[in-house]
C-alpha positions in Angstrom: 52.6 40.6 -4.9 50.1 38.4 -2.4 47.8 37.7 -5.1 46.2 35.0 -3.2 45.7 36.9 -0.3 43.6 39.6 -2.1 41.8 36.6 -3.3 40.6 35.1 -0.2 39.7 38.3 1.2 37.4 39.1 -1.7 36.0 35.5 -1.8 35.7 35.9 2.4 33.9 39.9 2.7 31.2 38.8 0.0 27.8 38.2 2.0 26.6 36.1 -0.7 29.9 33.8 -0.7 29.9 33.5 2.8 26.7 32.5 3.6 27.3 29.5 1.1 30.6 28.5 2.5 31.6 30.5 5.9 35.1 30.5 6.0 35.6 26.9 4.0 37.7 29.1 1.3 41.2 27.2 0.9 44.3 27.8 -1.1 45.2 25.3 -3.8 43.8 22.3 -2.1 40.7 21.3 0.4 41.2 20.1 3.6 40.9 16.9 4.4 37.1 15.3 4.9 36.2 19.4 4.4 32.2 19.8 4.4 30.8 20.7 1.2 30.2 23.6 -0.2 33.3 24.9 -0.4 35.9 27.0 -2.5 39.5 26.0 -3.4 41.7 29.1 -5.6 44.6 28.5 -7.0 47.3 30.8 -8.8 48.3 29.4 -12.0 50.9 32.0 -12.9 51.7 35.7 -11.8 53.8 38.1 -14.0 55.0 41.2 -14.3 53.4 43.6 -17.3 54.9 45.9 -19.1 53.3 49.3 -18.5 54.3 53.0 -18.9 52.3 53.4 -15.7 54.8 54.7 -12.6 53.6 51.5 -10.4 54.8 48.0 -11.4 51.8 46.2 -12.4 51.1 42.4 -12.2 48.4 40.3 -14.1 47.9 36.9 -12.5 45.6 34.1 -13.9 43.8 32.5 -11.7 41.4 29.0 -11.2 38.5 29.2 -8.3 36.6 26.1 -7.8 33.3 26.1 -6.2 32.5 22.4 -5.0 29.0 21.2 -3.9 27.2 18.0 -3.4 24.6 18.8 -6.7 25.3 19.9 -9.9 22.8 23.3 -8.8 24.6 23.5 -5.9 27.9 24.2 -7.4 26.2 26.3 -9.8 24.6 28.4 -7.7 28.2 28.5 -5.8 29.7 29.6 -8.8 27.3 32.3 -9.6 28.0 34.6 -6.4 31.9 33.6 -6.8 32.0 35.3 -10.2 29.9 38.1 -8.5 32.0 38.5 -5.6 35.4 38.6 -8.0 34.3 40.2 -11.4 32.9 43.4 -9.7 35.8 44.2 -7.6 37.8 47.3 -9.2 40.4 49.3 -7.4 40.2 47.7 -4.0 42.9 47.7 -1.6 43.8 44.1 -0.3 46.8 44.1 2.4 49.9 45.5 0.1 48.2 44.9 -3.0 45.6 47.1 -4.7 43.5 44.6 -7.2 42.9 47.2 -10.1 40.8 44.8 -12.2 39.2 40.9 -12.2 38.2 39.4 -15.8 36.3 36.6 -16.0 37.1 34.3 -18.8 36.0 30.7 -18.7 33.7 28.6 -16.4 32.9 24.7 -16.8 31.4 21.9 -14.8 33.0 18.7 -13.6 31.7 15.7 -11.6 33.9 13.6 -9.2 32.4 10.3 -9.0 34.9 9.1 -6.3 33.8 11.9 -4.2 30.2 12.5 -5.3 30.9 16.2 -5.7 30.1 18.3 -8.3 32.9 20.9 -9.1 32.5 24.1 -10.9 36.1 25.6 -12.5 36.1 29.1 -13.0 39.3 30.9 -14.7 40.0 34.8 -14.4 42.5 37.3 -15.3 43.6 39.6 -12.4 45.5 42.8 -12.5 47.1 43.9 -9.2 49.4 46.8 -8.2 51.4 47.6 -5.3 49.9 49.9 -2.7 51.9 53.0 -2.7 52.9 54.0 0.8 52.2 57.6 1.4 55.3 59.1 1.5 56.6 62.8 1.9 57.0 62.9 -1.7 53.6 62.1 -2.1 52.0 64.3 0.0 54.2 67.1 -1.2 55.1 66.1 -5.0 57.3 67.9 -7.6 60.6 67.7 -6.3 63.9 68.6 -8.5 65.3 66.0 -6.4 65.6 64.1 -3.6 68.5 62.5 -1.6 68.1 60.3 1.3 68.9 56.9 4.0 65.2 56.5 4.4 62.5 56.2 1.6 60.7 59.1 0.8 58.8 58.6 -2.3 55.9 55.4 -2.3 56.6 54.5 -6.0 60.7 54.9 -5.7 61.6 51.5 -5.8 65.6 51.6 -6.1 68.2 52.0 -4.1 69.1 54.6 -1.7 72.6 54.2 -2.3 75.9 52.5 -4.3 78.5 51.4 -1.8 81.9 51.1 -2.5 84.1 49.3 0.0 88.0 49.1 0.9 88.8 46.8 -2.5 86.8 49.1 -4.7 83.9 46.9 -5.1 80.5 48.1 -5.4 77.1 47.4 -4.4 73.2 48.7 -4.4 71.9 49.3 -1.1 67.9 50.1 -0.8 65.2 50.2 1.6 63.3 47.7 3.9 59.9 47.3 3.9 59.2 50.0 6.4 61.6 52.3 4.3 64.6 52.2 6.7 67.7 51.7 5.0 69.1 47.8 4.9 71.6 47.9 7.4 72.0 44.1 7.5 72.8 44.4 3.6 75.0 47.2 4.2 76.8 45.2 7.1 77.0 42.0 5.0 78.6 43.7 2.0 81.5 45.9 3.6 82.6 42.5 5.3 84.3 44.8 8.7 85.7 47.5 6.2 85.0 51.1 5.4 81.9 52.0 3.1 82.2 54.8 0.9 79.3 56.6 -1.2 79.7 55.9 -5.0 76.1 57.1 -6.0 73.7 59.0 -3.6 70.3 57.9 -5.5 67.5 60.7 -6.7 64.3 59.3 -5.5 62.2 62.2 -7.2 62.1 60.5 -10.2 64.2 62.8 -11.8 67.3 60.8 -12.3 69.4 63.5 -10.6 71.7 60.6 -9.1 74.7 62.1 -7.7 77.8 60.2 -7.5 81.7 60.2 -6.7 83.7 57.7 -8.3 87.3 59.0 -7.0 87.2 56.2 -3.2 88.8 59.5 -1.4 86.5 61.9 -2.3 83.5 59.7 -1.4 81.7 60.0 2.1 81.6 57.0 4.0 78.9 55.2 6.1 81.0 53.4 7.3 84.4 53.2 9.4 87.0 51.6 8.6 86.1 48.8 11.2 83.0 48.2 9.6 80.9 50.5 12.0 78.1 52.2 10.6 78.1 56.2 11.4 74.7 57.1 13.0 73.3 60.2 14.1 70.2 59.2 16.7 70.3 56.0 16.0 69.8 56.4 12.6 72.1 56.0 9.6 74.4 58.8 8.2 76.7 60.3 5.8 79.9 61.2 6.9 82.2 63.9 5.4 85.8 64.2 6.6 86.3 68.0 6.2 89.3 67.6 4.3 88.0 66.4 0.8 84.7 64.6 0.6 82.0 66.1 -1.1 79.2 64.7 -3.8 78.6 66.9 -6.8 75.2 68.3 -7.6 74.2 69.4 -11.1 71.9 72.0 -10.1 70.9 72.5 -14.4 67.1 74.0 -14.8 67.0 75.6 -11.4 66.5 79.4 -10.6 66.9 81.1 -6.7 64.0 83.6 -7.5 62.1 79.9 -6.9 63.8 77.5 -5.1 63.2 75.3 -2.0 66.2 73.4 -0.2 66.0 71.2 3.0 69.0 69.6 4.5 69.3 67.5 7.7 73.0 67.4 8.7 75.0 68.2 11.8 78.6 70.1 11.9 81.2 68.9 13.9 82.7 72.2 14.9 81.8 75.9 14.7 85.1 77.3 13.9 86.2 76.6 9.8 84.1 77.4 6.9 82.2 74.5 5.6 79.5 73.8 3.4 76.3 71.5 3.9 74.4 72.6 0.7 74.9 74.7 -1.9 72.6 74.5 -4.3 74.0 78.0 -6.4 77.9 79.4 -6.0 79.4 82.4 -5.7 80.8 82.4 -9.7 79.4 85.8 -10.7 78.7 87.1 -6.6 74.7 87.4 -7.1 73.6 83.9 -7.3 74.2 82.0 -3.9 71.8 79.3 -2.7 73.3 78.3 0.2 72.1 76.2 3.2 73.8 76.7 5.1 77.6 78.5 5.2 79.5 77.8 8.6 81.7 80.7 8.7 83.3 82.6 12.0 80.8 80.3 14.1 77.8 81.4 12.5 75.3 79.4 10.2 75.3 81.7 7.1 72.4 81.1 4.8 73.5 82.7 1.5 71.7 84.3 -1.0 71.8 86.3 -3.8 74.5 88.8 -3.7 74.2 88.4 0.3 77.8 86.6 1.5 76.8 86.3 5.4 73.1 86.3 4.2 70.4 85.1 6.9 73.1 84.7 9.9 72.5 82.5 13.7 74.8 81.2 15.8 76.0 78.0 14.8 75.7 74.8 16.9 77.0 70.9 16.7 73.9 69.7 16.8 71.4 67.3 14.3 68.9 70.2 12.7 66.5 70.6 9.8 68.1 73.8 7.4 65.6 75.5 5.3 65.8 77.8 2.8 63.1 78.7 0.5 62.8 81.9 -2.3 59.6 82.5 -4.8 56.7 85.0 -5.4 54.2 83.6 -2.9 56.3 84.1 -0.3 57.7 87.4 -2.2 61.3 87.0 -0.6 63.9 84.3 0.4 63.6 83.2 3.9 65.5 80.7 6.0 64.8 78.3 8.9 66.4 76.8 11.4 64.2 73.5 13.0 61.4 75.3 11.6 62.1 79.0 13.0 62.4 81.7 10.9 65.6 83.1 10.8 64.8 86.7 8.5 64.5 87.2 5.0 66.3 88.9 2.2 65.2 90.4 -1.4 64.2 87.9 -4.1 66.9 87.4 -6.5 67.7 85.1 -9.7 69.6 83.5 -11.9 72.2 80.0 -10.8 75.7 79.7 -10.7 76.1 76.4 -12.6 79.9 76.5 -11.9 79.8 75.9 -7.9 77.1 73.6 -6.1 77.3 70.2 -4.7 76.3 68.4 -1.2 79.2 68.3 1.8 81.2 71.2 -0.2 81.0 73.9 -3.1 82.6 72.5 -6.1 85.8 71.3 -3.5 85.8 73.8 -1.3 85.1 74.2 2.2 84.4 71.1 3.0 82.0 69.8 5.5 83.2 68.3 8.7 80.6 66.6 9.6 77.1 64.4 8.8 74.0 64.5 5.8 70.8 62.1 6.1 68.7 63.9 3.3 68.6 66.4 0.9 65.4 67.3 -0.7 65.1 70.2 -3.6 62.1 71.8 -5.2 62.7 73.9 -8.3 59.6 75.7 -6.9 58.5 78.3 -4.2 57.4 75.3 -1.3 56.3 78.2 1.7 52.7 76.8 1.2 54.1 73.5 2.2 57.0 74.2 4.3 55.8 73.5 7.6 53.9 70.0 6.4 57.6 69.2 4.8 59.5 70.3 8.0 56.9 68.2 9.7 57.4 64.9 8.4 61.5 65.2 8.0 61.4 66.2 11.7 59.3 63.3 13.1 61.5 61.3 11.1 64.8 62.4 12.8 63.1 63.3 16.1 64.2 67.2 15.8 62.7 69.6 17.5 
C-alpha cells in the first residue's frame, strides 16, 4: 500500500502544518540547501497483519522529522505534526484508507554542522486498501459469482486457472481496473490453446468450479494462442460437443432464486444449455436460463419444460431469471424485458446443473462472460444488477 503517499497528504491538508512549512514536506531525505522549517518522513517498515477482517490490513511504522533553526521552533513544528497525524481516523488517501495513526515516541536532536534543531517523532500506522465499489457491493449476498472482469471490491484472487496445450496450469486475475490480465494470459499460453481448469467464485463463498479432464474444459483461447472475445472483451468458449463446468448448486431452492448469465449462442437450431442452476431429475425442479430448444430461448421452471419461451437469437444478451415471494412468481428477462411469469415452485435437483451444459448434456455451442447467483428473491434489485452487467458488456 502507498503508505507514504497517505502521509504527505495528511502532513500537506493540515492548515496548521502548512502554514509552518508550505509544501517543504519531503520523503526520506531534504533537498538540498532546503529552507528551514521543514518536514522529512520516512517508512521504516510496512507489513502485512494478520486480521480476521475481510480487507488485508497493513500496519506501517513510521519516523517524521520536523527541522527548524531553534530548539522552539522545531518544537512547535512537532506539536501541529503530531496534531495533523494522530487525529486522522478512517480517512481515504488515494488507494489507501489510513484506519488509525498512533503516536509513540518523540525526542529532540541538534545538528551542530547544520545549526538545525531536529525533532524525531515515531508512529504506528494502520492502513487498508480502498475497496472499489463493485456490483457485489452494491448488491451483496451472492451464492456465487463467476466472471472475466472483477465484480466484488474485496475479491482479491484470481478470476481463473488456465491450463494450456502441455497440461500446465496457471492463476490468471484482474488488473487494477478489474479487467482480466490479458498480457498474463498471453504470456502463459506461449501461442497455444488455453483451457479453463477452475472458473473462480468471487462471492466469497468458495463455490469455485472447475474441470480437470483438458477436453471437457472451455477454452479462452485458440489453439493459435488467440484470445476468444465477444465485443472486445474476453470470453468463454464452449464447443457444443462436450465442454461444460460443473456447478454444485447445494443449499439453493427455486421458490428463491436469482440467476444472471451473459453468454451468446452460436446457432438457434440444437438444444443447448447456458445455465442450469436445477435439472430435470424428478420433472418439477428446473432452473434453467436459458434452454435453446426448436429456436426458441426456453427459460425453465418448475415442472414447466418450454417454460417462459422467445425467439432465440445469436446475439451477446443479459438472461434473467428470478423466483421468490416479493415478486410472488418466477419471471424471466431478456436484456432487461420481461418475458412472462410462471407459478412459484420449490425444491432443487441436485443431480443436473452446471454452466455450458446440464450435467453433460446439451451442450452449449457458444460463449459465457459471467455468471452471478443469489440464493435469494433479487426483483428489488434486478434492474440496478442488470444495470451494471449491461454497461459493462455494452448490451442494450
Amino acid at each position: 500500500m502507498k503508505v507514504g503517499a497517505a502521509i504527505y497528504s495528511m502532513l500537506k491538508d493540515d492548515s496548521a502544518v502548512a502554514a509552518l512549512v508550505g509544501t517543504r514536506i519531503y520523503p526520506e531525505l531534504a533537498e538540498e540547501g532546503a529552507q528551514t522549517p521543514y518536514v522529512v518522513y520516512s517508512v521504516v517498515s510496512n507489513t502485512p497483519v494478520d486480521t480476521k477482517e475481510s480487507a488485508p490490513v497493513d500496519e506501517a511504522q513510521l519516523e517524521v522529522f520536523s527541522v527548524a533553526d531553534t530548539y522552539a521552533a522545531a518544537n512547535d513544528l512537532a506539536d501541529k505534526v503530531r496534531a495533523a497525524l494522530s487525529r486522522q481516523s478512517k480517512k481515504v488517501y488515494g488507494t489507501v484508507t489510513v484506519q488509525s495513526v498512533k503516536y509513540t515516541n518523540e525526542v529532540t536532536e541538534v545538528s551542530a554542522e547544520r545549526n538545525m534543531y531536529i525533532s524525531v517523532q515515531d508512529y504506528t500506522a494502520r492502513l487498508t486498501p480502498v475497496i472499489p465499489n463493485l456490483l457485489l457491493e452494491q448488491y451483496p449476498g451472492a451464492h456465487a459469482a463467476y466472471s472475466l472482469r472483477r465484480v466484488r471490491g474485496e475479491y482479491t484472487g484470481p478470476a481463473v486457472k488456465v491450463e494450456r496445450a502441455d497440461n500446465t496450469r496457471q492463476d490468471i486475475g484482474f488488473l487494477d481496473d478489474g479487467t482480466l490480465d490479458i498480457a498474463a494470459l498471453t504470456t502463459f499460453i506461449n501461442g497455444t490453446t488455453g483451457g479453463i481448469h477452475t472458473f473462480y467464485d468471487q462471492s466469497g463463498n468458495n463455490r469455485h468450479v472447475t474441470e480437470s479432464t483438458a477436453y471437457l474444459q472451455p477454452r479462452l483461447a485458440q489453439s493459435n494462442g488467440t484470445i476468444y472475445v465477444l465485443n472486445g472483451q474476453p470470453a468463454l468458449r464452449f464447443d457444443g460437443v462436450n465442454d461444460d463446468l460443473p456447478f454444485d448448486n447445494t443449499g439453493l431452492d427455486i421458490g428463491s432464486l436469482s440467476a444472471f448469465a451473459v453468454g451468446k449462442f452460436q446457432d438457434t437450431a440444437d438444444t443447448e444449455y447456458l445455465l442450469a442452476v436445477s435439472g430435470n431429475a424428478g420433472g418439477d425442479k428446473r432452473f434453467q436460463v436459458p434452454v435453446l430448444f426448436s429456436s426458441n430461448f426456453n427459460y425453465a421452471y418448475g415442472g414447466n419444460v418450454s417454460g417462459i419461451s422467445t425467439t432465440a437469437n445469436t446475439s451477446k444478451n443479459l438472461h434473467t431469471m428470478i423466483a421468490g415471494s416479493t415478486q410472488g412468481n418466477a419471471q424471466a428477462f431478456l436484456n432487461g424485458s420481461n418475458l412472462g411469469s410462471l407459478d412459484l415452485a420449490s425444491g432443487i435437483d441436485t443431480e443436473d446443473s452446471g454452466i455450458g451444459s446440464l450435467n453433460g448434456f446439451g451442450h452449449l455451442d457458444g460463449y459465457i462472460q459471467e455468471v452471478i447467483i443469489y440464493g435469494s428473491d433479487q426483483s428489488a434489485n434486478r434492474t440496478g444488477i442488470e444495470s451494471n452487467i449491461m454497461t459493462h458488456y455494452s448490451i442494450t
